[in-house]
N, C-alpha and C positions, 0 to 999 in steps of 0.2 A: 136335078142334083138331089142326092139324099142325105140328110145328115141326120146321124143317128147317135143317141147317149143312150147308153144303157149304163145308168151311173150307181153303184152299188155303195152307197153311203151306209157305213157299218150293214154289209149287206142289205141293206135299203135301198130298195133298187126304183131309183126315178127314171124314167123310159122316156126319152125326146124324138121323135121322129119329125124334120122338117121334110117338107115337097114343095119344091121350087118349081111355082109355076110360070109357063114362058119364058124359062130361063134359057140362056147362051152360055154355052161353056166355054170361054172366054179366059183360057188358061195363060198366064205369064210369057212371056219369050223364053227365058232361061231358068224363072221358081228360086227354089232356095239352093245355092251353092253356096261353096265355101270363100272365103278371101281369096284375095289373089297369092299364093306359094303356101296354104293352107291344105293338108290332106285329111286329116281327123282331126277331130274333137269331142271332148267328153263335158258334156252339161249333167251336175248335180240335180235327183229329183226327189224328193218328195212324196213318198208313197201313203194313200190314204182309201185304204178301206179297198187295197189293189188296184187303185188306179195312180197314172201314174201324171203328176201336177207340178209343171215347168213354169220357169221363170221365163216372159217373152216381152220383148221392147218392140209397140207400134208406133213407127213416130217418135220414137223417144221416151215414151210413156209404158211404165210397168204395169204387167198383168198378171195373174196366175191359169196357165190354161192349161187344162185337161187334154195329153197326146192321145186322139182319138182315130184309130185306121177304121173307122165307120162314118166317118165324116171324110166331107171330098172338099170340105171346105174350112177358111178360120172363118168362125163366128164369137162372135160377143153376144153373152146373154144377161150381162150383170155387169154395171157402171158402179157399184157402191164401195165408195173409198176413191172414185179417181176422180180429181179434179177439171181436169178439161183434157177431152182429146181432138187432136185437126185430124179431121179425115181428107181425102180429096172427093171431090164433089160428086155425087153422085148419082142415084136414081132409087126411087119405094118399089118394090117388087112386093108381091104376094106370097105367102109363104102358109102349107097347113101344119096344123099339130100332130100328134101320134093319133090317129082314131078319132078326131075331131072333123066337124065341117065346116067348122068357121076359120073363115080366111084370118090372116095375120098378116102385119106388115114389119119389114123390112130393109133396112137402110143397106144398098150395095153399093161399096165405093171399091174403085183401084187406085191403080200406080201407087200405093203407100209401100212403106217399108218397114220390113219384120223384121227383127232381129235375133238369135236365137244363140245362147253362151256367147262366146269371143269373138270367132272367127265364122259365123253361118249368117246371110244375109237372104232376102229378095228384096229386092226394091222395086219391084213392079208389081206388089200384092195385092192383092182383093181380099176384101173384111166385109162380112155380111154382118151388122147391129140389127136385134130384135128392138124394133121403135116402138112398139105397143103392149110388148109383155115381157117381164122381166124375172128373170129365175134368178133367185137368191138361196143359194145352198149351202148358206153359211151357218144353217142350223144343224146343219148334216154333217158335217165335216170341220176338221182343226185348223181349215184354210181357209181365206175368203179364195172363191174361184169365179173367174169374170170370164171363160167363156171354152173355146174348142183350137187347137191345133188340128188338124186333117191329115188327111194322107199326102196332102204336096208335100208334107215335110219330107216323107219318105223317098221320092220320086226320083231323086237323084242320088243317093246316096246307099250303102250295105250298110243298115242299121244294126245294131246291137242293143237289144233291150238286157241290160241287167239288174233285175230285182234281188239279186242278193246284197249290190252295193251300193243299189241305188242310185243307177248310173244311167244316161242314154250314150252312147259312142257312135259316134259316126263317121264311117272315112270313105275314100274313095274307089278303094278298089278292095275286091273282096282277099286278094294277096296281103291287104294290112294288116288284118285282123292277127289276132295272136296265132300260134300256132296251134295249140289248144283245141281254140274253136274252128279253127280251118280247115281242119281234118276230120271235123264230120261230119257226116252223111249230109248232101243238100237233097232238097226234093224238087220236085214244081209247084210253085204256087200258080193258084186257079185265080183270075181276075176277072172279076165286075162292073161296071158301072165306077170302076177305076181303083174298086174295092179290094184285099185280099181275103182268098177263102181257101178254104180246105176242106177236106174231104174227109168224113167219118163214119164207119159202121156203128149203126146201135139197133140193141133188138129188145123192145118191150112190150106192153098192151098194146100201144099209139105208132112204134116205126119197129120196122123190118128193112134192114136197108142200110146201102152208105146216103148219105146225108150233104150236103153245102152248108157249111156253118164260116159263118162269118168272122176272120180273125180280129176283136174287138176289145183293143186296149180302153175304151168306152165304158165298157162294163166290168164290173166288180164281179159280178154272179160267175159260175163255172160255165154252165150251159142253160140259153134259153133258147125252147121250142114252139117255131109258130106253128100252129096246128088248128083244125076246124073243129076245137071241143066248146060245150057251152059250159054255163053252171049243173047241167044235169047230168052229165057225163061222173061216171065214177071208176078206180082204177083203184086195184089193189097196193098198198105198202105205199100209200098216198096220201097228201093231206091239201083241204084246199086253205089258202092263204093271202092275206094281204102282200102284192109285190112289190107295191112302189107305187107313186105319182108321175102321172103324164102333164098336159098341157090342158086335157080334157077333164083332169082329177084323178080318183084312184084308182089303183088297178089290181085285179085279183086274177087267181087263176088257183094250178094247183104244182103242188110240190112233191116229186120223189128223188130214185134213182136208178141208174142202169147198173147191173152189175160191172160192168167195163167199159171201156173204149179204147182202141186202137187208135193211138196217135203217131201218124210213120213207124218208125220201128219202135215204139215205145207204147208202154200199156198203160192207164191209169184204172184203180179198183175203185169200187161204188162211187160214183161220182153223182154229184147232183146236177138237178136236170130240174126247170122250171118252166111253168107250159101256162102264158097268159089267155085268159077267155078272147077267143075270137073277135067277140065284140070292142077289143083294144088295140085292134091289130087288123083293123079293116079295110088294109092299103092292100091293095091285088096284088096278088102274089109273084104275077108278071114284071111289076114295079119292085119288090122289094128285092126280087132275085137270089133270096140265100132262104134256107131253111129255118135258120136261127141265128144265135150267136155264140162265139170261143170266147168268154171272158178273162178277167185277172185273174180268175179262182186257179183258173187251168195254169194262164201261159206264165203265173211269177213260178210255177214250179218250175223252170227251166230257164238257162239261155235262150233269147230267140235272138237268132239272126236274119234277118228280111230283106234280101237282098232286089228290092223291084226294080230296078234296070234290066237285071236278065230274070225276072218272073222265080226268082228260086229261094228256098226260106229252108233254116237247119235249127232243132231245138232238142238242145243238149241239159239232162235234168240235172239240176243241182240239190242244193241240202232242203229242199223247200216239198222235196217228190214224192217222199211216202208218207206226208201228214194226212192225216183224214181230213174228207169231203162232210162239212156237218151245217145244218142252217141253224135258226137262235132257237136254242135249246129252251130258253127263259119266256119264249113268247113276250119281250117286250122291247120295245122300239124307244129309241130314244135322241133329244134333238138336243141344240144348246141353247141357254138364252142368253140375259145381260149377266155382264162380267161382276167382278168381284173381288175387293182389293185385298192381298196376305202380303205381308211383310214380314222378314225376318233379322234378328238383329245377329252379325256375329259371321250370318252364314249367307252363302249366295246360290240363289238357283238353281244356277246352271249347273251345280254338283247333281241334280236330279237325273236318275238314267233316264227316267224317257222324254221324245220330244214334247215339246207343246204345244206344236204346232205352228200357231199363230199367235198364242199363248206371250206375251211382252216379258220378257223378265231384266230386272235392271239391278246395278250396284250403285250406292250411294255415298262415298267418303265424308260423314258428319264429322271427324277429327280424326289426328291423327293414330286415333288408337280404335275411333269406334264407327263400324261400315253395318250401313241397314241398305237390305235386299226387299225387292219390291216384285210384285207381280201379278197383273188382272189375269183372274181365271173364271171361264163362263160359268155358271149354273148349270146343269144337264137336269135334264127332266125327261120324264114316260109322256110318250104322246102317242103311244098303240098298247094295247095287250088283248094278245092273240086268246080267244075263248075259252077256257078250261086248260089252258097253259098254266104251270107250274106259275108263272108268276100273278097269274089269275087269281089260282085258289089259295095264294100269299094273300091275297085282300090288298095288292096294288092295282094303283087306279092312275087315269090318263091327267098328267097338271101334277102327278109328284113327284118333288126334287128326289135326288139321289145325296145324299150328306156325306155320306161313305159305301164301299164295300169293299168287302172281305182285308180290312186293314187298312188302306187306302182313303185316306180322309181328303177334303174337298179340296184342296190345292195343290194335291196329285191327280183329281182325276182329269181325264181326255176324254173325249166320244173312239180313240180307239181303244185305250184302257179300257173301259168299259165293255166296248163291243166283245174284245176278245174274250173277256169275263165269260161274254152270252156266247159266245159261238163256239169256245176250244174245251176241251175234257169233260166229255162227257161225264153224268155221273158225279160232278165238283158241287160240292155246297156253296150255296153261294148267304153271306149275312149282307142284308142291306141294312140302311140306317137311311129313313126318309123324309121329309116337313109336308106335310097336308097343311095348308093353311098354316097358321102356327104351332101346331101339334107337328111335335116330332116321335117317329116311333122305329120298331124293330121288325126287322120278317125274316125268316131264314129258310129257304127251301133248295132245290137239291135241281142242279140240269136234265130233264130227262129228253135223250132223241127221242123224238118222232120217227124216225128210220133211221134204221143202222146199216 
């Protein structure tokens, strides 16, 4: 079994590959169905950095997990915040990293029960716990996230990803869906290793050719390509870059894009396309079975309907389809740390338009006439900058807080706030306001792509 994150945390892309070794696939009687006289249902999600981050009951016990169709399996990679979970008993299995040789271990348990919104059950599930390393991407993200949803969710059901409303919908028969979406175009989906994939032309230095890319709600990035380049490999309208953290540590490669790609009957322009060094990605190609991966960047531009009972998926573009394809203009990375108390008197919160994530916000009634609003918001801080990136020759440096930018002072910002700052309009001034040490100061420079 493969389970695979390609998790694009303000497009910061941390890369998980497990390989289950000796493993039995040892799939449920009947997986996740609905209640009994139950046809659809719509579970509220949480979108962070295009992935898309569900509420899910194990046991009775809340979690936040990442819907990931690159996983074949639920895993937990992060217990921090839960207090006690009953597994049923189980057995250690072996498990590798992404590009790694050292074995890892494992906790596989079944017959547990998953819970999924109101009306979605299994109660015969199997839950893989990492017992010896623990991924904590709570510095990455406005969520705590404890671990993976798979593709059993999918297995019974015509799913409906909606990233416009932030919705997953699921019902029984592809008849239910709206009328809308049921009138267009289905295709065939290509299956894997139990995986869904699809089929793409791209023609550049590196491919000439349709392609297997893997449809991965997993990953944040547009498209990543596995490919036999090393660090000496050079390629026009390119750039090599930091991609993200595996199990084995960091991972580079390099960054362009294709002029196009045909997605069924739909086009998308310059898109990005990211190509890790070989040496990151050193699982046989025979095992991994897809060329690369379809990530969030791509599929939140559209309805996707994924219907794997009968092998067939339809992706209808919405308001999300002609924005430009662009990586961080700013060359800087950025995580969160310890929180940090604002309070307000008079006024409350939640008037703030954007979310916060995980962000606590409260009201207070200190008398009848006078309400103080409260609210821990993390620190964010630089812990990359990309070499002779605009935000280099700003003279920011890795360990500096962010205090403000561009208007946005510290109890409005997010790590997605931010991100988008780095990632959207090209060309945009950006003012920061920052604390080295106790020194606070000012820098001001201007987004420029890399490739346009």
């Amino acid at each position: 079994m493969y389970l695979l994150l390609y998790l694009d945390t303000m497009k910061f892309t941390i890369v998980f590959l497990l390989i289950l070794l000796g493993y039995q696939n040892g799939c449920s009687q009947e997986g996740f169905v609905f209640k009994e006289g139950v046809t659809k249902e719509k579970i509220a999600f949480r979108e962070h950095s295009n992935l898309i981050v569900m509420p899910v009951k194990i046991n009775n016990v809340e979690f936040n997990f990442i819907l990931d169709t690159g996983a074949n399996k639920t895993i937990i990679f992060n217990l921090k915040g839960i207090d006690s979970l009953s597994l049923r008993e189980g057995d250690y299995i072996k498990v590798r990293g992404y590009g790694d040789k050292e074995f890892l271990k494992a906790y596989q348990s079944k017959g547990n029960t998953i819970e999924i919104g109101d009306h979605i059950h299994n109660k015969n599930a199997e839950v893989l716990v990492l017992s010896d390393k623990e991924i904590d991407l709570s510095s990455k993200v406005d969520v705590e996230v404890h671990g993976l949803l798979g593709i059993d969710f999918f297995k019974n059901f015509v799913i409906h990803l909606d990233y416009r409303k932030s919705y997953v919908r699921a019902y029984s028969n592809y008849e239910d869906l709206p009328r809308s979406l049921r009138k267009k175009k289905q295709f065939d989906l290509k299956v894997k290793n139990g995986r869904p994939l699809v089929q793409i032309k791209l023609e550049n230095d590196l491919l000439n050719g349709a392609y297997d890319f893997l449809i991965d709600t997993g990953s944040g990035d547009a498209l990543w390509v596995f490919n036999e380049i090393d660090e000496t490999f050079t390629m026009d309208n390119s750039f090599e870059d930091y991609l993200g953290f595996g199990i084995n540590g960091k991972i580079y490669g390099l960054r362009t894009k294709v002029n196009s790609i045909d997605l069924f009957d739909t086009s998308l322009q310059k898109v990005s396309v990211s190509y890790p060094y070989k040496k990151y990605h050193n699982v046989e190609r025979t095992s991994v079975s897809n060329d690369g991966s379809l990530g969030g960047e791509i599929l939140r531009r559209y309805d996707v309907i994924i219907d794997y009972p009968n092998k067939k998926i339809a992706m209808k573009p919405n308001r999300f389809f002609n924005e430009g394809f662009y990586y961080n203009m700013s060359g800087l990375g950025i995580q969160r740390g310890e929180t940090k108390l604002f309070t307000e008197i008079g006024r409350n919160f939640s008037q703030d338009k954007d979310d916060y994530g995980s962000i606590t916000a409260r009201k207070v009634t200190v008398s009848s006439t006078l309400e103080i609003s409260y609210k821990y918001v993390p620190k964010i801080f630089i812990d990359y900058v990309r070499e002779n990136s605009p935000g280099d020759k700003a003279g920011i440096e890795v360990g500096d807080q962010i205090i403000s930018i561009n208007g946005y002072r510290q109890r409005q910002l997010t790590l997605h706030r931010v991100s988008q700052l780095f990632y959207k309009n090209p060309y945009k001034n950006l003012r920061i306001k920052l604390k080295r040490g106790d020194e606070e100061f000012k820098v001001k420079f201007k987004n420029i792509p890399l490739i346009l």
